[in-house]
Backbone as a ProteinNet text record, in pm:
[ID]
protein_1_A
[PRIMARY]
XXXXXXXXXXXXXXXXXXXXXXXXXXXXXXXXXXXXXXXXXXXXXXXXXXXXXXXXXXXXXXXXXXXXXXXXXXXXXXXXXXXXXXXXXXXXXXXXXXXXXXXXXXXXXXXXXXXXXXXXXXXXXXXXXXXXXXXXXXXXXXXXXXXXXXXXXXXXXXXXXXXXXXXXXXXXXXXXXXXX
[TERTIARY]
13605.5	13724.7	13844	13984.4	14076.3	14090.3	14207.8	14315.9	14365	14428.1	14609.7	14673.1	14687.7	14802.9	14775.4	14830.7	14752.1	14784.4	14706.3	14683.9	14810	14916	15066	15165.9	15153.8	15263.2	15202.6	15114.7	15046.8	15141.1	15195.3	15313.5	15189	15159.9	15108.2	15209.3	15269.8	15417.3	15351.2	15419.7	15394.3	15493.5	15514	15600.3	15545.1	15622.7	15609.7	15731	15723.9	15799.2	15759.5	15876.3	15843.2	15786.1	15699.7	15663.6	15801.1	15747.7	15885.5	15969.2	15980.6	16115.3	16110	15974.7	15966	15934.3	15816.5	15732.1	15642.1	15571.9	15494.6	15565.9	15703.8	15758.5	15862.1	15843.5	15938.7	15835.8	15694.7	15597.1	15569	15578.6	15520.1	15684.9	15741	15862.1	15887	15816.2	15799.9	15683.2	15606.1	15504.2	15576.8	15619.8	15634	15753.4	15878.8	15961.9	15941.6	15813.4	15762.8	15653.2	15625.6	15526.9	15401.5	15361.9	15232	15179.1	15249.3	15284.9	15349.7	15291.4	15386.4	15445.4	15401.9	15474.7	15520.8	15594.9	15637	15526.2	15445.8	15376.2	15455.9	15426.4	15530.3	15458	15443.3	15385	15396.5	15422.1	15439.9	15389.1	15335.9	15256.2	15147.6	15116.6	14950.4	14904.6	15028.7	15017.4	14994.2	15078.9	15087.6	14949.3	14964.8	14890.2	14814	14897	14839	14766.9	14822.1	14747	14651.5	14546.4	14452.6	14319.1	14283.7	14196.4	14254.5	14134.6	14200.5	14259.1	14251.9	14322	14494.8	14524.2	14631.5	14707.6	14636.3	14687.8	14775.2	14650.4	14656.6	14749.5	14823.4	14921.8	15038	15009.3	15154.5	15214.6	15096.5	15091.4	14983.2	15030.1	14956.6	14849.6	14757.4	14641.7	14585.8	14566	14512.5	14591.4	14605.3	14667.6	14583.5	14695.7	14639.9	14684.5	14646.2	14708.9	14716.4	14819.9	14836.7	14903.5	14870.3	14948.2	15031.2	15148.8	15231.8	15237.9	15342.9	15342.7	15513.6	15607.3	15706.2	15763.2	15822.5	15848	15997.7	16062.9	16205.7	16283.2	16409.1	16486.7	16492.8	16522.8	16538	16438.2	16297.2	16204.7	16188.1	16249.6	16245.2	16163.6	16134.7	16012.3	15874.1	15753.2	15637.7	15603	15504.4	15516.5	15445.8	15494.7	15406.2	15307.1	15245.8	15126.1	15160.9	15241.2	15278.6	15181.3	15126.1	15000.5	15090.9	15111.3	15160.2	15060.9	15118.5	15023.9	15092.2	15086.8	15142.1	15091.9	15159.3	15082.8	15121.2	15051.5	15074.3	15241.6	15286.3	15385.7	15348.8	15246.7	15232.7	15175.6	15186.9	15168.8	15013.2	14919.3	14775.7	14721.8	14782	14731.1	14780.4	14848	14891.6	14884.4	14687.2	14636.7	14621.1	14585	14593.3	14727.4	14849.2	14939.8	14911.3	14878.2	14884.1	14807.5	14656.9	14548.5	14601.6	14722.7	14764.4	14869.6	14988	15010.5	14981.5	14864.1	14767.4	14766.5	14791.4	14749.9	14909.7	14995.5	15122.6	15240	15294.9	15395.2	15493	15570.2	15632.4	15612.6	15760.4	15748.9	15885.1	15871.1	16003.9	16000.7	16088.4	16079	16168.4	16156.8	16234	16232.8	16339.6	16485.5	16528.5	16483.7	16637.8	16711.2	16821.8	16943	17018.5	16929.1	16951.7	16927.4	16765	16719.7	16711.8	16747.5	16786.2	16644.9	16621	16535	16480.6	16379.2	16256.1	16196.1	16101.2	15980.7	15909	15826.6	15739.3	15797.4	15923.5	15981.5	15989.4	16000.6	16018.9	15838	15763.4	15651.5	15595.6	15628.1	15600.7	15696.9	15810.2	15876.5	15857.4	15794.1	15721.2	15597	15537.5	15383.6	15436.8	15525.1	15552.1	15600.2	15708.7	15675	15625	15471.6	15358.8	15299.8	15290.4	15237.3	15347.4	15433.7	15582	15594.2	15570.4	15584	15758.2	15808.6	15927.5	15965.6	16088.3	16125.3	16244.4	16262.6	16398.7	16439.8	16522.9	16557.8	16569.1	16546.3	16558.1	16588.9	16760.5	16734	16767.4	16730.7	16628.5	16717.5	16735.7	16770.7	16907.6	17010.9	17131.9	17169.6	17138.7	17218.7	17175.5	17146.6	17096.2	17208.2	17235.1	17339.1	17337.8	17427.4	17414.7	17362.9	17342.5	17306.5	17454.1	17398.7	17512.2	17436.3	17456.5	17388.9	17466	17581	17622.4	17554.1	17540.1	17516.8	17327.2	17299.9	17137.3	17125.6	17217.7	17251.6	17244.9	17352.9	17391.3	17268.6	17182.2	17070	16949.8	16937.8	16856.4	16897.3	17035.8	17061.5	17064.5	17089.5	17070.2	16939.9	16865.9	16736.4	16613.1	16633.9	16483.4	16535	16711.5	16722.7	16715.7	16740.3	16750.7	16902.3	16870.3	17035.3	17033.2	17039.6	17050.2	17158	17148.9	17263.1	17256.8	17364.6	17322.7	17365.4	17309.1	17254.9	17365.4	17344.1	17378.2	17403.9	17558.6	17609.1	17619.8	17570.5	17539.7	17713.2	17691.4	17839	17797.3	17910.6	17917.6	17780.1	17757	17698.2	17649.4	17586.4	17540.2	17582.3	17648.3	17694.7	17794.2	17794.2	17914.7	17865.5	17720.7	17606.4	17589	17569.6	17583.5	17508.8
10922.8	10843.5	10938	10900.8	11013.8	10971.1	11089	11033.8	11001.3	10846.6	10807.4	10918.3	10994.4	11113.3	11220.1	11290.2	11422.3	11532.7	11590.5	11697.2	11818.2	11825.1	11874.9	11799.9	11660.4	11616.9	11607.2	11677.4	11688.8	11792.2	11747.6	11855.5	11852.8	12012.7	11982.4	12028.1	11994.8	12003.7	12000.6	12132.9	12132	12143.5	12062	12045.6	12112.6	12211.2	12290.9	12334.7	12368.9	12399.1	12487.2	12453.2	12497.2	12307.9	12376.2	12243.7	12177.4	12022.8	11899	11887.4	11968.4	11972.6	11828.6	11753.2	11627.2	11678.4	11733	11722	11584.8	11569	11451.3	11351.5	11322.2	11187.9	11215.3	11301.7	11313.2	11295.3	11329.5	11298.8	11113.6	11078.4	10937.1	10854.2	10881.1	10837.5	10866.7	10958	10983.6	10908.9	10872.8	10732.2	10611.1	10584.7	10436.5	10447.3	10523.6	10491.6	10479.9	10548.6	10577.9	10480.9	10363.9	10241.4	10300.7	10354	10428.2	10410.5	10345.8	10310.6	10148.2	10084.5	9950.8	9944.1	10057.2	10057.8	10197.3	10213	10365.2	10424	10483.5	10558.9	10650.3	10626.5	10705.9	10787.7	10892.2	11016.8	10986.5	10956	10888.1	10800.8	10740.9	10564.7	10632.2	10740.7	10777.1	10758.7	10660.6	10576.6	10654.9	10810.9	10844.1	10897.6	10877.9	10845.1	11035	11094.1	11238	11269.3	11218.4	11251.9	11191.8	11209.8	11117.1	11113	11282.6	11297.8	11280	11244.7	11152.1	11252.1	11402.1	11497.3	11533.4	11527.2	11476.3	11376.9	11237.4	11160.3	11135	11204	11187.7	11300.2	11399.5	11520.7	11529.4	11413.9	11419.6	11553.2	11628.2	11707.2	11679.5	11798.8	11850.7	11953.6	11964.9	12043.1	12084.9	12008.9	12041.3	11998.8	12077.8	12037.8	11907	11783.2	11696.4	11636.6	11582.7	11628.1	11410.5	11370.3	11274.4	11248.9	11172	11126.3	11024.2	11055	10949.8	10974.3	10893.4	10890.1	10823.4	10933.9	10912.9	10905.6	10787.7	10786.8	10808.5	10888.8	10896	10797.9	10840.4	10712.1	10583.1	10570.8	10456.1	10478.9	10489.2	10463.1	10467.3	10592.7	10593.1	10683.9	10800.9	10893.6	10831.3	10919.3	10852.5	10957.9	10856.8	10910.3	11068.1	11129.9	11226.7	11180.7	11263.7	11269.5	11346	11320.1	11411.7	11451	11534.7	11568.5	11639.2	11536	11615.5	11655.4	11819.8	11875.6	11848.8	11833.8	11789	11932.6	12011.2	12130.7	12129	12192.4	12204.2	12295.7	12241.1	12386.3	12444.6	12419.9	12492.6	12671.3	12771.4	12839.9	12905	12790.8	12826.7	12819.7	12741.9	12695.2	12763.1	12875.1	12961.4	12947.9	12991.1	12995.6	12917.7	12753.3	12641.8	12593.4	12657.1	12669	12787.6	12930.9	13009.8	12946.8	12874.6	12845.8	12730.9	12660.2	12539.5	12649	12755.5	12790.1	12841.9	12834.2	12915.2	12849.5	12723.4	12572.2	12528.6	12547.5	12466.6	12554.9	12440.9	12441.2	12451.3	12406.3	12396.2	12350.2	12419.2	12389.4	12295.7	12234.6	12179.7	12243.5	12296.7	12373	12263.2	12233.9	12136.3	12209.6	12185.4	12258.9	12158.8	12125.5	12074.9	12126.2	12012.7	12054.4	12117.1	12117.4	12131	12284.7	12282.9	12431.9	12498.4	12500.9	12581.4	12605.6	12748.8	12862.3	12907.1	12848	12886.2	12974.1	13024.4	13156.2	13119.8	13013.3	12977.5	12954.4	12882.5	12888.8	13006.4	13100.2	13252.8	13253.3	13288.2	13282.5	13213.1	13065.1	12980.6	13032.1	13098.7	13137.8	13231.5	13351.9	13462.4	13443.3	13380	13290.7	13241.2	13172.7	13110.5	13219.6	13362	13475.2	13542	13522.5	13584.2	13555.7	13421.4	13346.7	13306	13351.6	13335.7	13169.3	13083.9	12953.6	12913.6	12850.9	12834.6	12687.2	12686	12592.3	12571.5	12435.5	12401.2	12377.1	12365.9	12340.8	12235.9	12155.9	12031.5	11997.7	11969.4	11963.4	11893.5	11884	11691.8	11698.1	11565.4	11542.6	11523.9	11479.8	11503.1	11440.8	11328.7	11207.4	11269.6	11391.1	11428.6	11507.8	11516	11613.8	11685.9	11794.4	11971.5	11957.8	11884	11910.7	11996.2	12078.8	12178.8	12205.4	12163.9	12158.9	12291.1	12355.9	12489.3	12590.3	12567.4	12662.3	12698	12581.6	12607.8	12700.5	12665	12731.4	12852.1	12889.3	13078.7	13126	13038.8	13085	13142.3	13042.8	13065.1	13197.2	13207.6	13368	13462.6	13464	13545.3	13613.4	13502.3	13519.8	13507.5	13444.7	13456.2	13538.4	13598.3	13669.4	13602.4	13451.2	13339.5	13345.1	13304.3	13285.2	13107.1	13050.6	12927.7	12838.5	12677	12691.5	12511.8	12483.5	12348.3	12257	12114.4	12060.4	11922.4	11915.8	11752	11832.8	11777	11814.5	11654.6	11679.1	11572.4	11511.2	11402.5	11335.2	11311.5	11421.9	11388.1	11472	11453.7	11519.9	11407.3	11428.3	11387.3	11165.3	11161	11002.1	10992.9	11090.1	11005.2	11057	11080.8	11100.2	10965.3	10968.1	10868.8	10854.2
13367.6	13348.3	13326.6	13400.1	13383.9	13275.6	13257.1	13062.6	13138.7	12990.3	13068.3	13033.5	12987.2	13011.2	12995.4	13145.9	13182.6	13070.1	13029.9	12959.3	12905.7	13072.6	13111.3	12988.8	12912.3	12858.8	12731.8	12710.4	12517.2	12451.2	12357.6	12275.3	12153.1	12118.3	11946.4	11890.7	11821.2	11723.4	11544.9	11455.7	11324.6	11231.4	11136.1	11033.6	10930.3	10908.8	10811.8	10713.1	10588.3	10466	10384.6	10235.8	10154.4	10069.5	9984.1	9868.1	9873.7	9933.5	9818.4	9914.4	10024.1	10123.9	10194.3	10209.2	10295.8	10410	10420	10504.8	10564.7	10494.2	10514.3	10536.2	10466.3	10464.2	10617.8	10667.5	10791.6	10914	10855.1	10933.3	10957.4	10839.6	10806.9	10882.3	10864.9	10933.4	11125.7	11172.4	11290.5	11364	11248.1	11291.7	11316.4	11224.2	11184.9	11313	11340.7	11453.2	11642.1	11607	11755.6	11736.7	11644.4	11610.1	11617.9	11595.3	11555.8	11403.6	11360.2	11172.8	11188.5	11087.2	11076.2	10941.9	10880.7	10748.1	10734.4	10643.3	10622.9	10466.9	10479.2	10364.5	10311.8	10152.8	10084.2	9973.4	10003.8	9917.4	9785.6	9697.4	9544.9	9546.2	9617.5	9599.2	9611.3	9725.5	9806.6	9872.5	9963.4	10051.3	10176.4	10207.7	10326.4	10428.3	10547.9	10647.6	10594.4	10604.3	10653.5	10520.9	10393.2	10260.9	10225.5	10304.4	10289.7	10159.9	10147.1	10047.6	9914.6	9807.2	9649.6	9613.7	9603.8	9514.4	9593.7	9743.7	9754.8	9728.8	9725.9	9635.6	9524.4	9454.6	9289.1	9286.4	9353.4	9311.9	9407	9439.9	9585.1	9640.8	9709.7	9805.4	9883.7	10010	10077.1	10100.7	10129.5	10056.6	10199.4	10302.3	10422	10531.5	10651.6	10766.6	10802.5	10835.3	10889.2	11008.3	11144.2	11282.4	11267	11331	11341	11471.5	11579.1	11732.4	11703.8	11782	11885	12023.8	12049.5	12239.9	12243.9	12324.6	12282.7	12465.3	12506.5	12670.7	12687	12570.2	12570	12516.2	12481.4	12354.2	12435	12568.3	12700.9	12748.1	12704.2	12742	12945.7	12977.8	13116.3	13165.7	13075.9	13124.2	13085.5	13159.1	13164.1	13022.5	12885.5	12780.4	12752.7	12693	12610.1	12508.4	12508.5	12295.5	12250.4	12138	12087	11926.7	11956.8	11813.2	11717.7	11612.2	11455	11367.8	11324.1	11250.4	11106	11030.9	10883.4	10803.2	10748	10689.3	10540	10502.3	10323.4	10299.9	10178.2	10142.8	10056.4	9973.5	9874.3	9878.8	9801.2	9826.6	9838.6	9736.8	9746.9	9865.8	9940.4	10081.6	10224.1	10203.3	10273.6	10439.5	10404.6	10501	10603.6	10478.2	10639	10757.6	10663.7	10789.1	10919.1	10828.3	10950.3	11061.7	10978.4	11097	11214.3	11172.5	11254.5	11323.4	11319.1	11382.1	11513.7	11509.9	11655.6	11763.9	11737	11843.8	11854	11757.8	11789.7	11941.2	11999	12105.8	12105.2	11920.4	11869.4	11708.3	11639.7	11504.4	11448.5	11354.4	11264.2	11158.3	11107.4	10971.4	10904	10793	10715.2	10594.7	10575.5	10496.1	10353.3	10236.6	10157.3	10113.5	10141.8	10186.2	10026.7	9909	9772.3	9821.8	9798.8	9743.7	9893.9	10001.5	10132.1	10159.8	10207.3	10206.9	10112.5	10106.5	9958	10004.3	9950.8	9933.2	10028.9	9999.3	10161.1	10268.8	10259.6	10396	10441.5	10395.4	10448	10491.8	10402.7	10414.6	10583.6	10605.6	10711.6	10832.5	10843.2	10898.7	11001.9	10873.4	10908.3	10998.3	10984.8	11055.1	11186.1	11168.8	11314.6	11406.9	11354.9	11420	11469.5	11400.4	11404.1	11559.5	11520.8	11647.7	11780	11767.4	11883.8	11901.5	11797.8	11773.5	11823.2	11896	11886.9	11797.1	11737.1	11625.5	11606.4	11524.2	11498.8	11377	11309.2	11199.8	11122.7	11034.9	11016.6	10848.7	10818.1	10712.6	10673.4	10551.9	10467.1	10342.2	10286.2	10150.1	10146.2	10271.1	10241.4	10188	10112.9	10009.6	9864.6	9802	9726.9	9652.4	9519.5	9462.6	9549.6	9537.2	9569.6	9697.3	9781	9926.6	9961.1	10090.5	10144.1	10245.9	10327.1	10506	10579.1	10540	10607.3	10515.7	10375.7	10253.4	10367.1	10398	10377.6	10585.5	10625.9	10728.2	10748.6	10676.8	10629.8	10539.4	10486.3	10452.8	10514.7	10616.5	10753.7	10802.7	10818.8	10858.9	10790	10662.6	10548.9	10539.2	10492	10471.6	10548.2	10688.1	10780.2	10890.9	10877.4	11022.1	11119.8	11120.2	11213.1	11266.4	11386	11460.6	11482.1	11376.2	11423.2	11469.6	11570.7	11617.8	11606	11514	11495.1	11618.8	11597	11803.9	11671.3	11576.4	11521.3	11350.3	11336.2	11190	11136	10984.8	10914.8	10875.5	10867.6	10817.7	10666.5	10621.5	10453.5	10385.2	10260.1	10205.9	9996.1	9982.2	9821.5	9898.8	9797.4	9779.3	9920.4	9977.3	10093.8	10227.4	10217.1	10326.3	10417.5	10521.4	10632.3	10761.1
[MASK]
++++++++++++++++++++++++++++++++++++++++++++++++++++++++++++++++++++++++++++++++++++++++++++++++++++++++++++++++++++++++++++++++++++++++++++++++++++++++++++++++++++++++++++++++++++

C-alpha cells in the first residue's frame, strides 16, 4: 500500500529551549491550529499532549523528547499537505542529552526565546547542538504580553551571545500590556 504522502514532504521539526520558555505550549498550540488537537493542553493542568509520563506531569516539564504529527497544506490550503513530525524536547539541564539525541533526525529547529529572560544557559547549550548537527533554525520569541518582555533586547542577545546573525521575518506589535 503506498503512503498518502510521499516520504519528499515529511519535515521532522524540533522545538527546543531553555526551561519555562514555552516549549511544549507552542507545541500544544501547533496541534490544536493545524486540528490535530481539539483542545489546547496546558502544561499546569498536565494536560499537554507531549507530557505524557506522571513525573512530567506532576513537575510541569519536560523530561523526554516527545515527537507529535501534523499535516499542514499551506495557510489557503492550496499545496498538497506535508507531515510535519514535532519533536518537543526537554529544557532542562539534566536532560541535556535527549535534545542532542533528537538533533540527529531534525530538518529543522525553533528555538524559543522569552521575551523576559532572552538567551539562557541552555539556550546556548541547545544552540550549540544544533551547530553540532548543521540543524538549520529560527527564532521564536514567546511571552510578549509579559512584564519586561523586550523582543529587540532578546535579539541583540542572539547576537551577543550565540554569534547568531539573526534577521527578523515578523516584529511583534507592542510589548508587556500593549502586546497585540
Amino acid at each position: 500500500m503506498p503512503r498518502p504522502i510521499p516520504l519528499e514532504r515529511y519535515r521532522n521539526i524540533g522545538i527546543s529551549a531553555h526551561i519555562d520558555a514555552g516549549k511544549t505550549t507552542t507545541t500544544e498550540r501547533i496541534l490544536f491550529y493545524t486540528g490535530m488537537s481539539h483542545k489546547l493542553g496546558e502544561v499546569h493542568d498536565g494536560a499537554a499532549t507531549t507530557d505524557w509520563m506522571a513525573q512530567e506531569q506532576e513537575r510541569g516539564i519536560t523530561i523526554t523528547s516527545a515527537a507529535v504529527s501534523c499535516f499542514w497544506p499551506g495557510m489557503d490550503r492550496s499545496f498538497e499537505p506535508h507531515r510535519i513530525n514535532i519533536i518537543d524536547t526537554p529544557g532542562h539541564v539534566d536532560f541535556t542529552i535527549e535534545v542532542e539525541r533528537s538533533m540527529r533526525v531534525l530538518d529543522g529547529a525553533v528555538m524559543v526565546y522569552d521575551s523576559v529572560g532572552g538567551v539562557q544557559p541552555q539556550s546556548e547549550t541547545v544552540w550549540r547542538q544544533a551547530n553540532k548537527y548543521h540543524v538549520p533554525r529560527l527564532a521564536f520569541v514567546n511571552k510578549m504580553d509579559r512584564p519586561g518582555a523586550d523582543f529587540f533586547r532578546v535579539v541583540q542577545m542572539m547576537i551577543d551571545r550565540l554569534k547568531a546573525n539573526p534577521v527578523p521575518i515578523a516584529i511583534p506589535v507592542g510589548a508587556e500590556e500593549h502586546f497585540t
